[in-house]
ROBA-321452 format. One record per residue (C-alpha): residue in one letter; y, z, x. Coordinates in steps of 0.05 Angstrom, whole numbers, plus 5000, padded with zeros to 4 digits. Layout:
REM ROBA-321452
AYZX ...
***
This chain:
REM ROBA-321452
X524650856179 X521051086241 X526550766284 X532950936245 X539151216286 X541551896273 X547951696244 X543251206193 X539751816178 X546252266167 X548651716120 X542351686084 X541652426071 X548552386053 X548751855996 X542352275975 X546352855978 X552952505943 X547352265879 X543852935872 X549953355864 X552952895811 X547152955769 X546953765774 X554353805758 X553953345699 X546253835679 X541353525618 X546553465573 X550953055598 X546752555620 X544952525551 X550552365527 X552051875581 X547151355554 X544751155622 X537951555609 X531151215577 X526551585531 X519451665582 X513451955562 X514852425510 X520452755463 X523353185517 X523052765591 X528552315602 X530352045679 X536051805703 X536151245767 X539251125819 X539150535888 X539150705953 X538750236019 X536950446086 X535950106138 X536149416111 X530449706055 X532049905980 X529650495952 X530950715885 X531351525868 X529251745797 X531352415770 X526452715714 X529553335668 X529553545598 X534053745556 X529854525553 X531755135584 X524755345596 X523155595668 X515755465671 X511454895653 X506155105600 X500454635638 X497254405573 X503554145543 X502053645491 X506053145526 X506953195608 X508752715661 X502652705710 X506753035758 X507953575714 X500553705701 X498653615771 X503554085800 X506254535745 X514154315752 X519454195698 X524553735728 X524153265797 X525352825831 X521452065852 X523651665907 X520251095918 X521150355959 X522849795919 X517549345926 X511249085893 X506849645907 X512050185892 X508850645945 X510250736017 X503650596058 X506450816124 X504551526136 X510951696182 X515751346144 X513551626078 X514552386121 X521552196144 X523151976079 X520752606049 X525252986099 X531152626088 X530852866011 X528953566028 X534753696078 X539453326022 X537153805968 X537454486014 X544454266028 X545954155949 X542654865950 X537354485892 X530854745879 X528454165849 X521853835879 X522453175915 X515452735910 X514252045950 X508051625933 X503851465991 X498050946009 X494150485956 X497850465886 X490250545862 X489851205886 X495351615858 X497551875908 X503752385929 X506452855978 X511353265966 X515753935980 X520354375949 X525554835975 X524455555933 X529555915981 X531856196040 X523856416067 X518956006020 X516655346014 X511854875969 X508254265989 X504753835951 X499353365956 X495552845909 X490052425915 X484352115879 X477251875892 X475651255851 X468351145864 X461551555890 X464252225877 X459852775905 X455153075852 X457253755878 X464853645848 X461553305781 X460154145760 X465154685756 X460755075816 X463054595859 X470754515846 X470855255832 X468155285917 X473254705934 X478555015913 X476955745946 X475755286016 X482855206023 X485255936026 X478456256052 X478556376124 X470856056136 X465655686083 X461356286103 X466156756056 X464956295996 X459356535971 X459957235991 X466457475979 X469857535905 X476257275899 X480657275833 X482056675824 X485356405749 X481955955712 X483655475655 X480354885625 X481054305576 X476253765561 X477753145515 X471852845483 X472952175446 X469851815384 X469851145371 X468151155299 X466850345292 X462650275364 X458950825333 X458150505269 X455949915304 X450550215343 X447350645286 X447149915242 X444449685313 X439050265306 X438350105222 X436749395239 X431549555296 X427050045244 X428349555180 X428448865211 X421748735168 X425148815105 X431748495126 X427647915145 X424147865079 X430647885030 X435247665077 X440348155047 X442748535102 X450548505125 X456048855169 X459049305121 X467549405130 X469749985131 X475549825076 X469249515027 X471949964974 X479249824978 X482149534931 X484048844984 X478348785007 X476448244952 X481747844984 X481648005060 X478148465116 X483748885145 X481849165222 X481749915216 X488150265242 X484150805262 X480050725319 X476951465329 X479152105347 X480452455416 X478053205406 X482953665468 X478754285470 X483254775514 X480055455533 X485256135547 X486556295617 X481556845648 X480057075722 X473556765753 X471357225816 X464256815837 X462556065834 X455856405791 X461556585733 X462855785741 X455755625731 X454956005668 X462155595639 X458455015650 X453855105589 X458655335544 X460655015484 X466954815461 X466555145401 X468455705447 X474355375469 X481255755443 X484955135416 X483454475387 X487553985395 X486253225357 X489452575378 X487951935333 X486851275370 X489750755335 X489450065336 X494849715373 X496649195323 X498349655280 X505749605313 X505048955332 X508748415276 X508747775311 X505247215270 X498347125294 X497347885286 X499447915211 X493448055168 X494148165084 X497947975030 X504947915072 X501847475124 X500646945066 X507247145031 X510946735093 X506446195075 X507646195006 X515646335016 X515645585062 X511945285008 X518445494954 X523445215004 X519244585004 X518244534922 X525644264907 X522843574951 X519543304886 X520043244811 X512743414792 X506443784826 X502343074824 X507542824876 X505843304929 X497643134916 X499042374917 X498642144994 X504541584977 X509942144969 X515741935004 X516242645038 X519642975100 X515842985161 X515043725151 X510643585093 X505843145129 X504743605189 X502844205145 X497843865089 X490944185106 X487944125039 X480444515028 X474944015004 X473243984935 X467644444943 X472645034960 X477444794899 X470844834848 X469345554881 X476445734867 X476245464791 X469145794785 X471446494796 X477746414757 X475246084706 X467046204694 X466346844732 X472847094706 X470147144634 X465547704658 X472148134659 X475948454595 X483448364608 X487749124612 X491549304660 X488149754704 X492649764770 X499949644747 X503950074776 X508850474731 X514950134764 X512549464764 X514349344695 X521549174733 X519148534758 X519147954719 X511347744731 X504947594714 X500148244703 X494348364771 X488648234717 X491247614681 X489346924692 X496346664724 X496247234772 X489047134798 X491146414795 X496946604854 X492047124890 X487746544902 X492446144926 X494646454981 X488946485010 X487645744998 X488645315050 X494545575092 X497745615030 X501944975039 X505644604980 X500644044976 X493944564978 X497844954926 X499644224889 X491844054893 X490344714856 X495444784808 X494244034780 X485744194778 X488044934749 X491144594694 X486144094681 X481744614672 X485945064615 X486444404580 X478044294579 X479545004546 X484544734500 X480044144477 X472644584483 X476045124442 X473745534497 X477146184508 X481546254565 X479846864614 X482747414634 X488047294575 X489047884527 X489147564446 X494247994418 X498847974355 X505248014402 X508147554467 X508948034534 X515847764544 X517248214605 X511247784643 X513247104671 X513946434629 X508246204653 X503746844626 X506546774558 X504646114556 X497546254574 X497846784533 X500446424469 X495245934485 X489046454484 X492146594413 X492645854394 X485245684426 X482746374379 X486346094314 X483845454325 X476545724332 X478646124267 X479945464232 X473345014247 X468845644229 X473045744164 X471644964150 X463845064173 X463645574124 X467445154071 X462244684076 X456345204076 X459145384007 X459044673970 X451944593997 X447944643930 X442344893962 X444945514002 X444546173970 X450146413936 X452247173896 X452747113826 X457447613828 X461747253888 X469147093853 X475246883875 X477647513896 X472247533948 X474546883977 X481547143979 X481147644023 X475847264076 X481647054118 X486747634104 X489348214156 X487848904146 X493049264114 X497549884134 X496250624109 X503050564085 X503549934029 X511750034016 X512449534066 X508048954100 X501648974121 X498748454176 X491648534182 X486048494144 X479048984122 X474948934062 X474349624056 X480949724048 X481349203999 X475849473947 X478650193964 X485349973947 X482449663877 X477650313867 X485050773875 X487950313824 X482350433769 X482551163783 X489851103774 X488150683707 X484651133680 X489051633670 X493951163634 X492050773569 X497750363583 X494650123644 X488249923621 X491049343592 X494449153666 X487249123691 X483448763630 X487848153648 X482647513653 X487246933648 X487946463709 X494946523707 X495347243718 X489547383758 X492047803819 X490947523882 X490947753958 X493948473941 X494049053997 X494149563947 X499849943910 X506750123925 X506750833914 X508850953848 X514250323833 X513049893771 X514849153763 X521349113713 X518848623663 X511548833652 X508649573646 X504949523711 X505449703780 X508249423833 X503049203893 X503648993965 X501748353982 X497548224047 X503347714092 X502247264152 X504247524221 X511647464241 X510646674287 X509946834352 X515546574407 X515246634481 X521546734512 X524046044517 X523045934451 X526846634433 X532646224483 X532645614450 X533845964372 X539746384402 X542745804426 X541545444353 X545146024328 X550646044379 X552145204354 X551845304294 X553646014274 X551046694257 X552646674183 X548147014131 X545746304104 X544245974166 X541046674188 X536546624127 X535445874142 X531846024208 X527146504164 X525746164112 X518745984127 X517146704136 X521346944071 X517946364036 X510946604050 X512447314040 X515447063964 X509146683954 X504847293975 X508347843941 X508247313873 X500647203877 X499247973884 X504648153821 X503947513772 X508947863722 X513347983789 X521047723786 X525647633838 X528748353832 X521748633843 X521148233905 X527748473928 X526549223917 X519649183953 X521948684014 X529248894017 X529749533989 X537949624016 X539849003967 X537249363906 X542549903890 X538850493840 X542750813782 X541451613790 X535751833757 X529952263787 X525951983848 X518251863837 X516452003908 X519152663900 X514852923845 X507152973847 X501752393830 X501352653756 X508552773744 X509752163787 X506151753727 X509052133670 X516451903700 X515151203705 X512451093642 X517351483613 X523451113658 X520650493654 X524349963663 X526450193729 X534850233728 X538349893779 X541249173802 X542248753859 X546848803915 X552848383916 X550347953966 X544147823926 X547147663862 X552347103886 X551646453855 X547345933898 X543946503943 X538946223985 X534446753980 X533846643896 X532845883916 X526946053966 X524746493907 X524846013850 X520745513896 X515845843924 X509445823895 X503646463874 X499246343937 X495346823967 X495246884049 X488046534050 X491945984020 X498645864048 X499645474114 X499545804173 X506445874198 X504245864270 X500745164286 X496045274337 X494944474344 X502544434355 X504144984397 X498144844439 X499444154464 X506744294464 X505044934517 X499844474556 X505843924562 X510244524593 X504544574644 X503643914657 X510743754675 X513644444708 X517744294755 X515244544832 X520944994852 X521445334784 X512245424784 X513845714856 X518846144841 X513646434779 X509046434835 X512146814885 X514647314833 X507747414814 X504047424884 X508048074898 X507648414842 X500948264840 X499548494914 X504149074910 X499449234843 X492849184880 X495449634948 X498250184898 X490350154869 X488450504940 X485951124954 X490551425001 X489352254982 X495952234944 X500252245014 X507952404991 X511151905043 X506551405019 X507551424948 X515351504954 X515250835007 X510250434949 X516150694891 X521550484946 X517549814959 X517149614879 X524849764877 X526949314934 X522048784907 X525948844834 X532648714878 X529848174917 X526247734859 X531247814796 X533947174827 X527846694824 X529446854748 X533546454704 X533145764749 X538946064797 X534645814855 X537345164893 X535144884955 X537745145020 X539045884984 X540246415016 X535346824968 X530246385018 X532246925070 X532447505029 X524847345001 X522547235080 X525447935101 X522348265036 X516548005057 X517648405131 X518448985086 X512148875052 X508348765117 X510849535134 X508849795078 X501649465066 X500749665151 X501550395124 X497450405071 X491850175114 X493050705160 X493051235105 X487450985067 X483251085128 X485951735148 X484151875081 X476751655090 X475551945155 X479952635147 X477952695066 X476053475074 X481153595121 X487553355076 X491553775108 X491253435175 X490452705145 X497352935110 X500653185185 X497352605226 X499752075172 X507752385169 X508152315257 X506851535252 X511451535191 X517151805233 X514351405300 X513950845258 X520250895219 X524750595274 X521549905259 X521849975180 X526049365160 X526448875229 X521248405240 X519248555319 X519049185359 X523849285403 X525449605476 X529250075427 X522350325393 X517750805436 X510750345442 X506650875439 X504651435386 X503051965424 X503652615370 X497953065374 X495853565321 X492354255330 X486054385296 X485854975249 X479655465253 X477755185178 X478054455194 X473154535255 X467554415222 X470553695191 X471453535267 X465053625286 X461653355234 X464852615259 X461752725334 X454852505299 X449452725353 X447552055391 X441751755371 X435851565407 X438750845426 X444751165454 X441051615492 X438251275543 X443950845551 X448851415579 X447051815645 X450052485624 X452652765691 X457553345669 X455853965622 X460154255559 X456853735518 X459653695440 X453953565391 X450453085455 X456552835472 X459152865545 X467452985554 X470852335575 X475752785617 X476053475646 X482053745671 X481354415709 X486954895735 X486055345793 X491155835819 X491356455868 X497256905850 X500657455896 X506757795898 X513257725925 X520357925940 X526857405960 X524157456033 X516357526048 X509857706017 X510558385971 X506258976004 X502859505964 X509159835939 X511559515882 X518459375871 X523959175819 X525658435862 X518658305859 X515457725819 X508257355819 X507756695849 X501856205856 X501456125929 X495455585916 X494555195861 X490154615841 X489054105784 X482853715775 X482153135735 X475852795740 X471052465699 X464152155721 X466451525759 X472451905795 X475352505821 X483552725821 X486053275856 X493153575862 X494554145917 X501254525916 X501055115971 X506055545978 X508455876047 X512856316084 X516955906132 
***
């Protein structure tokens, strides 16, 4: 540029001219609006660009604004381009060459190029500063100047020492003297003369919390390798240990430490022995705190190989359900003869046996350890169709993804050895684990669970039966000991289910208290009728009463002077939901009628007869009626007995006995079913009626179902189940009940209930689109289980402090928010969370209790070469701010005599960054030209 014409160098400060006053008659605003600016560094700096060629060489001019009106940097903004810190400006401009380096190395050229901009922006009368950056990229380095008028001037000038930086500028004596050698007229004055000179400060101190962690377990195992070495016990302990994943997977730790900004308040320094004394201050002193979380970069990073947790195995498992619909049955993906794609062969890494007996050994022998409840459902997780997180199927699919890479023939190999192992169950009568035995089918759980489930109930009934026979045969023994008072009724009731408090209606369980207190009530209640002592002197075999619950209030039977009881009656049969399917689509063929209705229950209605006839010998079918069905038995008026007290209750019925009433219409046609039913069934007691579930029969049938499940519709249980079940164990986590974390978890089960309703009802085909819609849920997952990591450790490390765990966790919500729903990060995201937080006076102490005092390992590792330690810890950066102020008016220097067009200026000003391995230093001088 050295050799450029004068009319090249008119043209040049003219298209510099032409590009600056466009962008100040178009101000912040516009820009804005015109799209062509680029977020850079924080909220509020944006830059616009623009080329420029000269002399056969590009150049390209950047302006930086924002969109404030604010006349005056504040220098310890939370957020600053480094030439804003350095030199204390708002807006400017950059011009730089267009090359590799991006700096101009020629000293003269990088002048004349400086020039050029400065006589461009005194003829857009602009007082915006113009910077160029000069020699080795390495270095930092600028020069500058700014036109501030008609008299005045500001240059600037930046540079940075890399390596072997005097010990002198490593303490704030020295800088404090460097600074006062560039106004003071000889070194000689430094020392002697006091000059008021304005002072601020801010160190940053950073923790690593898991370098830390490593080198105090570094320290543990130095002082207790004797005992390590004897037990052989000792292991690196993960910080997520107590999460609830962590039985599954290691997640890295979001947060990586803290940075601790301790700012101290501007004050006037007048002697470098006032800089000594700063020196050994401590930052508890400072005015502000100011703390910065470093987190981990993958945290915002979502290609595959950084995907770690449940979602990064939920891609897995979603490429195994498009592959299911390639066979008929499981065994065909195991055998090594199946005729499948080429996709199948290059993706069947199958763990060794060993790993598939571990598997079975926790789910099957280790898993009996646990009692089935569910501990971690979440409340709205009842809306997906799936297995429960503590049940057998769902461990079952937890396990799975993590075996193998989760392919269709790992998951094949498992499955077929899974099943072979609930049959050994079956045929061991061996409870199955983790499987609740209940009188009642969760039918809102997958098919799969209520088949597991119905065959815990089956394995338990069967165990039921071969103890009843072992005891059967205990009794004939002649030789074991037997009551002389044991009778029948004894043996009656072995096997029956306690009954209700309330014995109007029926009772389905079984306790031998109850039973004798039930026959003590009715003795009482003999007693105080002579008419009922007879009921109870009964001896014959024919009406002996059998298997009752006790008695029904205060009815009596209508052909004998006695009172009605309640019979004990088996449990309804229990149906999964397929089965519930199959008997509405019986009904739907052939009809809903009254008599085929009645049909379907007549095993039940027969049982009840037989019970209800065994407990009231002199019982009829009316009786039966009025205690079963009590809307088919129509009363004639007459007082009620349950209205009227015990005594008066008594009196009634003997003296309104018979009871008056009759049967409903339906009841009394000719040929009713119900009648027929009645006049066949026989006077058995529960203990001896046929079960009406048939645990032999229902068993093998449920262990067929297993055996031959088709592949797409055991994935698609599966699948359902592996989210649920992850989504369960996540919401399990300890996050310090975060707001925007429990709202995203409620927001995540309701997508998941959108998403997986069709894997129900065998909609699913090959080549479905739901295939998509399950691979982006599973993007949304992987945002969701990223930010639960990230609050369960701001949780752990900010536990006393909730307030800024709460603050700290809300900026990466909103930073993060952008990427909520896509699967990458794009140029459109910022890439880096920079949000800081200040540090209340009450959450100081929490601070400071992380910077653990360095132990005596870390000690003589670090040379500390700089002063303002925190708790032993040196500050990774100092950044110093030096300024001489005067007075002035629009022309020269103000004199003594103050006036109203006078303002204060810093005529020098200088900003030190440094550390100890380098040294920056920015110099803006102002002068009267």
């Amino acid at each position: 540029m050295e050799r450029m014409k004068p009319w090249m160098t008119r043209r040049f400060i003219s298209e510099i001219e032409a590009v600056c006053r466009q962008w100040m008659a178009d101000g912040p605003n516009n820009l804005l609006k015109k799209g062509s600016t680029q977020l850079e560094i924080s909220t509020n700096l944006y830059k616009v660009k623009s080329d420029l060629k000269c002399d056969n060489k590009n150049y390209s001019m950047e302006y930086y604004f924002g969109n404030s009106n604010h006349d005056k940097v504040v220098d310890w903004e939370l957020s600053l381009h480094e030439l804003q810190l350095c030199f204390g400006v708002q807006e400017f401009l950059v011009i730089a060459p267009q090359s590799i380096s991006g700096v101009i190395l020629d000293s003269p050229e990088a002048s004349k190029l400086l020039s050029a901009v400065a006589i461009a922006l005194t003829n857009c009368s602009s007082f915006w500063p113009a910077f160029v950056p000069v020699h080795d990229p390495s270095r930092k380095a600028y020069i500058g100047i700014q036109n501030m008028g008609t008299t005045f001037t500001r240059r600037f000038e930046a540079d940075r020492v890399g390596t072997q930086v005097p010990i002198k500028l490593m303490h704030l004596e020295g800088l404090y003297e460097l600074f006062v050698s560039k106004f003071a007229y000889s070194s000689v004055d430094i020392p002697t003369n006091f000059f008021k000179v304005h002072f601020t400060m801010k160190l940053t101190f950073r923790i690593l919390l898991s370098d830390d962690d490593d080198i105090r377990r570094a320290d543990a195992d130095m002082t207790e390798s004797a005992e390590e070495n004897a037990d052989g016990t000792h292991g690196k302990v993960q910080w997520d240990d107590d999460c609830p994943w962590s039985e599954w997977y290691s997640s890295e730790d979001p947060v990586k430490g803290f940075e601790l900004i301790a700012s101290w308040s501007e004050k006037m320094i007048e002697s470098s022995l006032e800089m000594a004394e700063l020196e050994n201050s401590s930052p508890h002193e400072a005015k502000k705190w100011i703390l910065f979380p470093i987190l981990s970069p993958n945290i915002t990073d979502s290609t595959m190989g950084n995907r770690v947790g449940f979602s990064s195995q939920m891609y897995l498992l979603i490429d195994a359900l498009d592959m299911s619909f390639q066979a008929q049955f499981m065994e065909d993906f195991v055998s090594v003869e199946n005729p499948g794609s080429d996709n199948l062969k290059s993706s069947t890494v199958v763990p060794p046996p060993t790993v598939v007996d571990r598997v079975l050994k926790e789910l099957f022998h280790e898993g009996k350890k646990f009692h089935y409840f569910a501990k971690g459902e979440h409340r709205n997780s009842q809306a997906i169709k799936a297995a429960p997180v503590d049940s057998l199927f769902a461990q079952f699919c937890l396990h799975v993804l993590w075996f193998g890479n989760c392919n269709i023939r790992a998951i094949a190999t498992l499955w077929v050895e899974f099943v072979r192992e609930v049959r050994w169950c079956w045929e061991e009568v061996q409870p199955l684990p983790r499987m609740p035995i209940s009188s009642s089918i969760d039918l809102s759980s997958c098919l799969i669970n209520q088949k597991l489930q119905m065959l815990a109930i089956c394995i338990e009934r069967k165990h039921q039966s071969i103890e009843e026979f072992q005891d059967c045969l205990g009794s004939q023994d002649p030789e074991s000991p037997r009551d002389e008072d044991d009778g029948p009724v004894s043996e009656d009731f072995s096997l029956m289910q306690t009954p209700g408090e309330n014995f109007d209606g029926k009772c389905d369980s079984h306790s031998s208290e109850d039973e004798f207190e039930s026959k003590a009530n009715l003795l009482e209640d003999s007693s105080k009728s002579e008419d009922l002592i007879s009921f109870t002197d009964q001896k014959s075999p024919d009406s002996m009463r059998r298997g009752s619950a006790g008695i029904v209030g205060n009815m009596m039977l209508l052909n004998s002077y006695q009172i009605m009881h309640a019979p004990f009656t088996q449990d309804v049969p229990l149906m999964t939901e397929d089965m519930h399917e199959e008997r509405l689509q019986a009904v739907e063929a052939f009809g809903d009628s009254f008599d085929f209705s009645a049909q379907l229950e007549k095993d039940i209605l027969s049982s009840d007869m037989s019970a209800f006839k065994a407990a009231n010998p002199d019982g009829v079918f009316e009786d039966f009626i009025r205690w079963h069905s009590p809307g088919d038995w129509e009363e004639e008026s007459g007082p009620k007995d349950e209205d009227l007290p015990d005594s008066s209750a008594t009196e009634t019925s003997k003296n309104n006995w018979p009871p008056r009433g009759h049967l409903s219409k339906r009841m009394s046609e000719h040929g009713n079913l119900w009648r027929q039913l009645w006049n066949d069934a026989p006077a058995l007691p529960v203990s001896e009626q046929k079960s009406l579930l048939d645990p032999n029969r229902e068993g093998e049938k449920i262990l067929h179902y297993l055996e031959t499940l088709r592949p797409h519709q055991l994935l698609e249980q599966m699948v359902c189940t592996s989210f649920k079940a992850a989504a369960d164990t996540l919401s399990q986590t300890n996050y310090g009940g975060l707001k925007l974390m429990k709202t995203k978890m409620e927001q995540l089960y309701t997508t998941m209930a959108s998403v997986l309703k069709f894997l129900q009802g065998n909609r699913l085909s090959a080549e479905s689109e739901v295939i998509d819609d399950l691979r982006r849920l599973c993007v949304v997952f992987e945002h969701v289980e990223k930010l639960m990591a990230l609050a369960a450790s701001l949780h752990r490390k900010l536990s006393q402090a909730p307030r800024l765990s709460e603050v700290i966790f809300k900026d990466y919500f909103d930073f993060y928010l952008p990427r909520m729903g896509t699967g990458s990060s794009g140029s459109k995201f910022r890439t880096e969370f920079n949000k800081k937080q200040l540090v209340r006076s009450h959450e100081r102490g929490v601070i400071s209790s992380m910077f653990i005092p360095p132990t005596a390992s870390q000690s003589w590792r670090k040379v500390l070469s700089m002063g303002n330690l925190f708790n032993g810890h040196e500050p990774m950066l100092r950044e110093i701010v030096f300024s001489l102020r005067d007075r002035v008016n629009g022309n020269h220097y103000a004199d003594s005599t103050p006036t109203a067009q006078e303002e204060e200026i810093d005529t020098h000003r200088m900003y030190i960054n440094g550390t100890a391995n380098d040294l920056r230093v920015a110099l803006s001088v102002t002068s009267c030209d």
